[in-house]
N, C-alpha and C positions, 0 to 999 in steps of 0.2 A: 504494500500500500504506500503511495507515495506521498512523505509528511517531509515537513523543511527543517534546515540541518539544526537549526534549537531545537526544535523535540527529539530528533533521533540523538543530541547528545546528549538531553534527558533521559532519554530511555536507556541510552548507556549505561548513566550514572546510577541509574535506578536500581538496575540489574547488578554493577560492581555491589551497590552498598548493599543490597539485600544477601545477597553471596557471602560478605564478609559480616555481616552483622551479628552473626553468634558464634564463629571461631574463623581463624586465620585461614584464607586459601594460597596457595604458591600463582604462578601465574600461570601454569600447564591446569589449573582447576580450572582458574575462572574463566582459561580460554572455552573451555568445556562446558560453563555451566551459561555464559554469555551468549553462546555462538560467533565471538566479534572476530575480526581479523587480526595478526598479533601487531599488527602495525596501531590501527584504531586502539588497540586493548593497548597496547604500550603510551599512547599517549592521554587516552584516560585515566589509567592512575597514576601518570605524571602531576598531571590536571589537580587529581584530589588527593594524591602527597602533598604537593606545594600550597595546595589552601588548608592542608591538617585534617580534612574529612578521612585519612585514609594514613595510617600509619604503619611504615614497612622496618621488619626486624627478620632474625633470622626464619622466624616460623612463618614468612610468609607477609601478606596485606593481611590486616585487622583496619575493621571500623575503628575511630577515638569515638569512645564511650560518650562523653560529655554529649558528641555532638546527634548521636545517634538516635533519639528519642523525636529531637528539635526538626531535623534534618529528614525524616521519614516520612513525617506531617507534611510538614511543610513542599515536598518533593511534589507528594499526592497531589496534596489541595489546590496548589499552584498548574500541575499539571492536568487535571482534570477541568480548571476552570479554562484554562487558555486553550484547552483541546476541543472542548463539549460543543462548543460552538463551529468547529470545523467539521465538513461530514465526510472530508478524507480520514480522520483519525475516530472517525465516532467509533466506528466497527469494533476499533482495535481497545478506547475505552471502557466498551459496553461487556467486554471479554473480558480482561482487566479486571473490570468490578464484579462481575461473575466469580472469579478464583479469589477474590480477598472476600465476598461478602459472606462466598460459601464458605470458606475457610471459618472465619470471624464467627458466625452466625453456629455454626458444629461446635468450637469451643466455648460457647457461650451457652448452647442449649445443654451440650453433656455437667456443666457446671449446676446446671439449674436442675438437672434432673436426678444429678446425685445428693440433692438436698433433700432428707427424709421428711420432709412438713412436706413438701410438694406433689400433689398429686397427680398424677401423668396421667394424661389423654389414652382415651382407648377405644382404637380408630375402628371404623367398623371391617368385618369380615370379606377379603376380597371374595369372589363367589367364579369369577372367572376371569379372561383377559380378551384382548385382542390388538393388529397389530397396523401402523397406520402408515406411509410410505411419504414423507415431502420430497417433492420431484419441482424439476426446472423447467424450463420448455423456450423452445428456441432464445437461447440468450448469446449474446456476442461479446466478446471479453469481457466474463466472468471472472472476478479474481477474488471479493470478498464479499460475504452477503450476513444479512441476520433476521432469525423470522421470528416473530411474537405469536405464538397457538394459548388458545383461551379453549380451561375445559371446566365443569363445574368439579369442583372438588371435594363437593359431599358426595358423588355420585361417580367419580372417579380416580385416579392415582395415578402417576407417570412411574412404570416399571422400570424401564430399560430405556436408553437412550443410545444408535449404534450409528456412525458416520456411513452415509451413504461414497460411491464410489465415481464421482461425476468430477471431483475437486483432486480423485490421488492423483502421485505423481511418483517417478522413481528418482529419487535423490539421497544417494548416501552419507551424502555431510550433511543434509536437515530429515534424517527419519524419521523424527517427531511432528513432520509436518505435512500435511496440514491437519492439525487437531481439531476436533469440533468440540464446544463447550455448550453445555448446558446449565441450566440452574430455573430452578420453580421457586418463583415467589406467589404465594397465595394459589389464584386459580389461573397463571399465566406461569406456560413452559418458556424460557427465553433459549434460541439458539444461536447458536453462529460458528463460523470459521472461515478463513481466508487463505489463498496461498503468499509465498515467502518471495521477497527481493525483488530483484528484478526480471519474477519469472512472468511468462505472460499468462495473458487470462486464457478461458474456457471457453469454445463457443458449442449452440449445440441444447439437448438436452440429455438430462440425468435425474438420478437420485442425489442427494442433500442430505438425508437423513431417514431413520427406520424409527420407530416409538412404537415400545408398545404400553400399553394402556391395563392398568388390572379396574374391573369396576363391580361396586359393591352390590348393584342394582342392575336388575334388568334391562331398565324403563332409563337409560341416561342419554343425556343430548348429547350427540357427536360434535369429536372438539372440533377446531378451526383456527386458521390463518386472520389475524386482523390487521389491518396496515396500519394503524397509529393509536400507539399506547403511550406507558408513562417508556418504551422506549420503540424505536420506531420497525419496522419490515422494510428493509430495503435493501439492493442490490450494490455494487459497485464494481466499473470496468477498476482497470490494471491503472488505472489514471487517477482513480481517487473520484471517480464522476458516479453518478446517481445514473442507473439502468430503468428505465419507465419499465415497472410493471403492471401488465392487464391482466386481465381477470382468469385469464388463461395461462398467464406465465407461473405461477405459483400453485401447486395443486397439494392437498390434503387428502388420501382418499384411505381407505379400509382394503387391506390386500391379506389381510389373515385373520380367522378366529377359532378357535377349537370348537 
């Protein structure tokens, strides 16, 4: 996704600190844990030795403690606000906040629920499932997209979440990619994924994604695709540019049930 050279050396920096922020990595780690280049990597924690975010001894880069609490916030909040408003980088924020809310939100509910006064939920009985297919349809450099599916959630559960195969690609320096993220807030599944660098888009159609659905009731309304919520359904070429989607471009449909 193409974003301008402050935020890509934000995101640098982001990736160094969060790396070093609970023990020392060498620089054969952080090339590894970064994916940067060792040229790019060598000159970011030049960067953040010389301002004292980043203190190097023999065991390696360590964050300075002091700054690490201040500097984490501050990274976020800053970047988030300068970003949100761009809808080259939204794709990439809305993922982003997928893996810290999920993260956050797990360690904060296991807290809650290991507190014996607290009485824990008890969800009704799934009774069976089935399985739901989001597919593309004629789209021309595809490179990163995100869809918002709304289901009711007294009447159903998102099981399984599985990356459709429209987006793979064979690249042995980035295996991890393209990821697809999920995260359910309330009665809205949020997805997304994009492909890496400067590779090109996708044209064509495909699968996006597999869900399947467990639900506790017979009688439940089939979920669905909605283009603007509290975050949005949209497409993007290789450009960072918004893909017009019609009513045909986007499908939800039921491709299995027992």
């Amino acid at each position: 996704m193409t974003i301008n050279l402050e935020n890509r050396r934000k995101i640098d920096f982001g990736l160094i600190k969060n790396a070093t922020g609970k023990h020392p990595r060498t620089f054969t780690e952080l090339l590894h844990i970064t994916k940067l280049s060792r040229k790019t990597l060598n000159l970011r924690l030049q960067k953040l030795c010389k301002e004292g975010v980043l203190i190097k001894d023999d065991g390696g880069y360590r964050l300075n403690g002091s700054l690490q609490i201040e500097d984490k916030g501050k990274d976020f909040v800053n970047g988030f606000l300068n970003g949100f408003h761009n809808k080259k980088v939204r794709t990439g924020l809305m993922l982003i906040a997928f893996l810290l809310f999920s993260s956050v939100s797990g360690h904060v509910l296991a807290m809650l629920f290991s507190l014996p006064h607290i009485q824990t939920y008890q969800e009704p009985v799934i009774i069976g499932n089935f399985t739901m297919a989001l597919d593309v349809h004629n789209v021309e450099d595809l490179f990163g997209w995100q869809v918002v599916v709304i289901f009711n959630s007294s009447e159903l559960k998102v099981l399984k979440v599985s990356p459709g195969d429209f987006l793979t690609f064979n690249d042995p320096k980035y295996p991890q990619y393209p990821r697809l993220l999920s995260d359910v807030y309330e009665s809205r599944l949020l997805l997304g994924s994009c492909l890496y660098g400067d590779m090109p888009g996708k044209d064509g159609s495909g699968r996006l994604a597999t869900i399947v659905f467990g639900y506790f009731t017979e009688n439940y309304d089939v979920p669905k695709i909605v283009p603007e919520e509290v975050f949005e359904t949209l497409l993007l070429d290789s450009q960072g540019q918004s893909i017009t989607i019609k009513d045909s471009t986007l499908t939800l449909t039921i491709v299995g049930k027992p």
